[in-house]
C-alpha positions as CSV (number, residue, x, y, z in Angstrom):
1,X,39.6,-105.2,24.0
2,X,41.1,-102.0,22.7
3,X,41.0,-99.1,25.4
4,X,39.5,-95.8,24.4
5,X,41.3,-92.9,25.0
6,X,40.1,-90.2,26.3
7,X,40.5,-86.4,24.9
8,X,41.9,-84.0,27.6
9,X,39.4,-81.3,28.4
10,X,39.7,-77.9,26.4
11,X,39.9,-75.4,29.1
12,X,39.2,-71.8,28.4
13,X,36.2,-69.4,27.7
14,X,33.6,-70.6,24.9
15,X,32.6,-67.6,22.7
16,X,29.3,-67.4,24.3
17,X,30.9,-67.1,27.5
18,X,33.4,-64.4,26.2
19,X,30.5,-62.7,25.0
20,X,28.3,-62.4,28.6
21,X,31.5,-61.1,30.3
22,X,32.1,-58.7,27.9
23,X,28.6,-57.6,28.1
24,X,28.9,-57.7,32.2
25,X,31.9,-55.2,32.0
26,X,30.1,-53.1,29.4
27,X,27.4,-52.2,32.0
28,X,30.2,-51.8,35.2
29,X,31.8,-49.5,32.9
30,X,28.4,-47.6,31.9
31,X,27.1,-47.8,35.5
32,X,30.2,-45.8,37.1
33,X,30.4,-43.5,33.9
34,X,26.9,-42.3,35.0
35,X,27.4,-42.5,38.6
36,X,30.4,-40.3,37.9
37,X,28.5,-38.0,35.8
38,X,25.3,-37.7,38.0
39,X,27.9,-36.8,40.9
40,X,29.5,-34.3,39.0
41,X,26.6,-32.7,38.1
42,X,25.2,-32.7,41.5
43,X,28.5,-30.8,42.3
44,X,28.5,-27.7,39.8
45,X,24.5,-27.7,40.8
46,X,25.8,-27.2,44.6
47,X,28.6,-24.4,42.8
48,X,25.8,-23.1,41.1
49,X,23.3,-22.3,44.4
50,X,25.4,-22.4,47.0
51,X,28.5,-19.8,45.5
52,X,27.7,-18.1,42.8
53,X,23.2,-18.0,43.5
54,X,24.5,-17.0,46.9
55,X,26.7,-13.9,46.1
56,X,23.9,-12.5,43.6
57,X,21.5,-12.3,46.8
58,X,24.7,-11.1,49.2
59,X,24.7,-8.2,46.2
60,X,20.5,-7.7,46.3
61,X,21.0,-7.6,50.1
62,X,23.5,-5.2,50.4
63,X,21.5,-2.9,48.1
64,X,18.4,-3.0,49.5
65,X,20.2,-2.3,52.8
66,X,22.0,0.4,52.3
67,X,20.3,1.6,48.9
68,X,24.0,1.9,46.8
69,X,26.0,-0.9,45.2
70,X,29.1,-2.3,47.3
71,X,31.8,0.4,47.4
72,X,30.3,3.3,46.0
73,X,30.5,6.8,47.3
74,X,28.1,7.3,50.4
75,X,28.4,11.8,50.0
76,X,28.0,11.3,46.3
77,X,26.4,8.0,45.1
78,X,27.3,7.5,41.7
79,X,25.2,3.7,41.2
80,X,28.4,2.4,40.6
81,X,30.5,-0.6,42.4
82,X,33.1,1.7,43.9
83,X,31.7,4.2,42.4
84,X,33.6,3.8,39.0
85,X,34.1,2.4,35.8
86,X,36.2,-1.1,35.7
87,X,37.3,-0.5,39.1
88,X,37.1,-4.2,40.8
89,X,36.0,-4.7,44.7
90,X,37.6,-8.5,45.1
91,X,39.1,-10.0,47.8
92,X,39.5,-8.4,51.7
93,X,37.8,-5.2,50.4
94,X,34.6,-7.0,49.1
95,X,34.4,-8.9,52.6
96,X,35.0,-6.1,54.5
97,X,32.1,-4.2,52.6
98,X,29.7,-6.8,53.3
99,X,30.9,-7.1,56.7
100,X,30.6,-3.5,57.8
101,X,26.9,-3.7,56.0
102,X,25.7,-6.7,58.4
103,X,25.5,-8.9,55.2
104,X,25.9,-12.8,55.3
105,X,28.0,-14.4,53.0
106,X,28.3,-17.2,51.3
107,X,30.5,-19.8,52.6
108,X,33.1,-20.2,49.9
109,X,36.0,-22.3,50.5
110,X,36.4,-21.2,54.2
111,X,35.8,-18.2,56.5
112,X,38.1,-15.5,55.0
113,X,38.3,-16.9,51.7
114,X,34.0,-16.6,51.1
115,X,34.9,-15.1,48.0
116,X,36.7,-18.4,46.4
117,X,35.2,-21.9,46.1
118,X,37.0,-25.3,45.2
119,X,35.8,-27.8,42.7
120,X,36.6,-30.4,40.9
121,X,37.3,-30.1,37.0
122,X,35.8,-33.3,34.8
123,X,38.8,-34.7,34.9
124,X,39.0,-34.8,38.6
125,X,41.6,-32.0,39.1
126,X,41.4,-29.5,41.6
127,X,40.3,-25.7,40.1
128,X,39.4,-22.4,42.3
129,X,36.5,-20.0,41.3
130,X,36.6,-16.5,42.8
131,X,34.0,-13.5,42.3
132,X,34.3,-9.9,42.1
133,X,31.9,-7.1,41.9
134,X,32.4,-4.2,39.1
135,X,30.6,-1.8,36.7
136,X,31.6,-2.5,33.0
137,X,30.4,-1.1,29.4
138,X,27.7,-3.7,28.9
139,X,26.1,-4.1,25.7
140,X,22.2,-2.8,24.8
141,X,20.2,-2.8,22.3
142,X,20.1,0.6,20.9
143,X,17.2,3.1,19.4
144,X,17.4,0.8,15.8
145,X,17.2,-2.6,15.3
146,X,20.0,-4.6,14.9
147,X,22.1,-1.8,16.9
148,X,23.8,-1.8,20.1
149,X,25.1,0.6,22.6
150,X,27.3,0.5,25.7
151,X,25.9,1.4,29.2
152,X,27.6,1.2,32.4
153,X,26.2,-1.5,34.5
154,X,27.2,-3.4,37.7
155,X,28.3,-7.2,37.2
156,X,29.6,-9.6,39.1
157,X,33.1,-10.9,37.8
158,X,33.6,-14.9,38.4
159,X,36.8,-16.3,37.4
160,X,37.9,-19.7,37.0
161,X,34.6,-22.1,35.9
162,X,35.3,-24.8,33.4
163,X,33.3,-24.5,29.7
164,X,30.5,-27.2,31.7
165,X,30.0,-24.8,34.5
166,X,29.8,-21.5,32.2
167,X,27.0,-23.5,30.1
168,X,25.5,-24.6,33.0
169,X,25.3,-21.1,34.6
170,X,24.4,-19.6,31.5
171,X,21.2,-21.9,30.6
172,X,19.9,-21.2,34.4
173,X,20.5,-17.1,33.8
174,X,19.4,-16.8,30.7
175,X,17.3,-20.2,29.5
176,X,19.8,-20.5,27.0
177,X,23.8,-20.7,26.3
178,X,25.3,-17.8,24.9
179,X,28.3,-15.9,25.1
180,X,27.3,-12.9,23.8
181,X,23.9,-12.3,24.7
182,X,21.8,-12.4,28.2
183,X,22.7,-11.9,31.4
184,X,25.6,-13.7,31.7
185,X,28.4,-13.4,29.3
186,X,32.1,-14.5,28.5
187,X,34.5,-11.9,29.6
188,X,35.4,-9.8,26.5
189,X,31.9,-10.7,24.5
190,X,30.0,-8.5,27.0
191,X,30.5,-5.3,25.4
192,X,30.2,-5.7,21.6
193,X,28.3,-3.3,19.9
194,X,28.9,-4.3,16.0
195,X,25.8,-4.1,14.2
196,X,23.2,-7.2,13.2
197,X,25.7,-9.3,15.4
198,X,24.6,-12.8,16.3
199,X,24.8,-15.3,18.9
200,X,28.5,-16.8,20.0
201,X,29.4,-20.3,21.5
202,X,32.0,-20.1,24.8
203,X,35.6,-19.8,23.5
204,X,36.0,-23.0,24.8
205,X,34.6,-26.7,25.2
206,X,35.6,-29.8,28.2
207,X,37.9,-31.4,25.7
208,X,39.9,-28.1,26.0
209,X,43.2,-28.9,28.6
210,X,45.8,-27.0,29.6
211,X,49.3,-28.3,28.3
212,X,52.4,-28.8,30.3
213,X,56.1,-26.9,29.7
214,X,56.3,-29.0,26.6
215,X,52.9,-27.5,24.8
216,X,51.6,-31.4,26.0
217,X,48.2,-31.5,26.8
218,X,47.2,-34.8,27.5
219,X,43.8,-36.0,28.5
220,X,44.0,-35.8,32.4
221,X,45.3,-32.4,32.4
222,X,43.1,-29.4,34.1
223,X,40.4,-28.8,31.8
224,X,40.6,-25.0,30.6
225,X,38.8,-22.7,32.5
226,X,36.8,-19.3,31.8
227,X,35.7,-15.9,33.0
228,X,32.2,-14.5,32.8
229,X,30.4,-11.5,34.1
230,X,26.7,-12.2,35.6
231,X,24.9,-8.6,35.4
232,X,23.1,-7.7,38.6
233,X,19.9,-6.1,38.9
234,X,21.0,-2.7,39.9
């Protein structure tokens, strides 16, 4: 009797197989892209009312306490931060104003440093925001149409928020993104005044990095980051 011979096993994945675990990673990989998103977005939603919410109502505070903006002249008010044009009140000087007022502020990144808050980019790198308070040329609309003027108003300056952040700000300011227009603008679109101008994007989008020594940006670089003014009330 002949003996049959048996054919060794073929050991590996079948296409089918190959197929489901490809799908399985698929939804691993979508999962912690939304977890990672949802996160991140909780994050500049904390930024948002926690920092940048929170030095508005410091600002509305101090006002309605004292009845002048931070820093202006108490023998001769001029409605002014400082009580001029473009001069800034940042740093020690703004927490000392608030201080001396009896104002709370925010927490920031840690007493003495209320003024600056830490985040993390979308890339997962470290950046800093910081505010300041001011009075600027701000865009108006002026007596015609389709023309602007310049009038000095009181903004607060905040330095340092990625393209995601400014959008985000933006939309909850002003319902809407843009640069130009509103109550929040990019620093440097705040104050144009050229007739039947329209709406302008931010300078700059999340795939924008910063590049090393070599001009190298590469994908896990800092993402580039943006200045705005916010106007305040009074």
């Amino acid at each position: 009797m002949t003996q049959q011979v048996k054919k060794p096993r073929q050991s590996g994945f079948t296409v089918l197989e190959m197929a489901v675990v490809l799908v399985i990673i698929g939804l691993v990989i979508g999962a912690v892209t939304i977890g990672t998103n949802v996160q991140r977005g909780a994050s500049y939603q904390r930024m948002s009312s926690d920092f940048v919410q929170a030095w508005v109502t410091a600002y509305d505070r101090f006002y309605e306490g004292t009845g002048r903006p931070p820093g202006d002249v108490v023998a001769a008010p001029t409605g002014l931060v400082n009580g001029a044009v473009s001069s800034d009140l940042c740093g020690a000087n703004l927490r000392n104003a608030m201080q001396a007022a009896g104002i709370e502020m925010p927490a920031g990144r840690a007493e003495g440093f209320e003024d600056r808050y830490v985040y993390l980019d979308g890339n997962g790198n470290p950046q800093e925001a910081t505010v300041c308070f001011l009075a600027v040329p701000w865009s108006e609309p002026g007596a015609t149409a389709g023309t602007h003027v310049t009038r000095n108003r009181n903004v607060m300056r905040i330095e340092g928020i990625t393209p995601a952040i400014a959008n985000l700000l933006d939309n909850m300011f002003d319902a809407r993104s843009n640069a130009s227009f509103g109550k929040m603008r990019q620093v440097g679109q705040h104050n144009i005044t050229t007739t039947g101008r329209t709406a302008v994007n931010w300078s700059n989008t999340e795939i924008d990095r910063y590049s090393d020594a070599a001009s190298r940006a590469r994908d896990e670089d800092q993402v580039v980051v943006l200045n705005a003014y916010i106007k305040m009330s009074r």
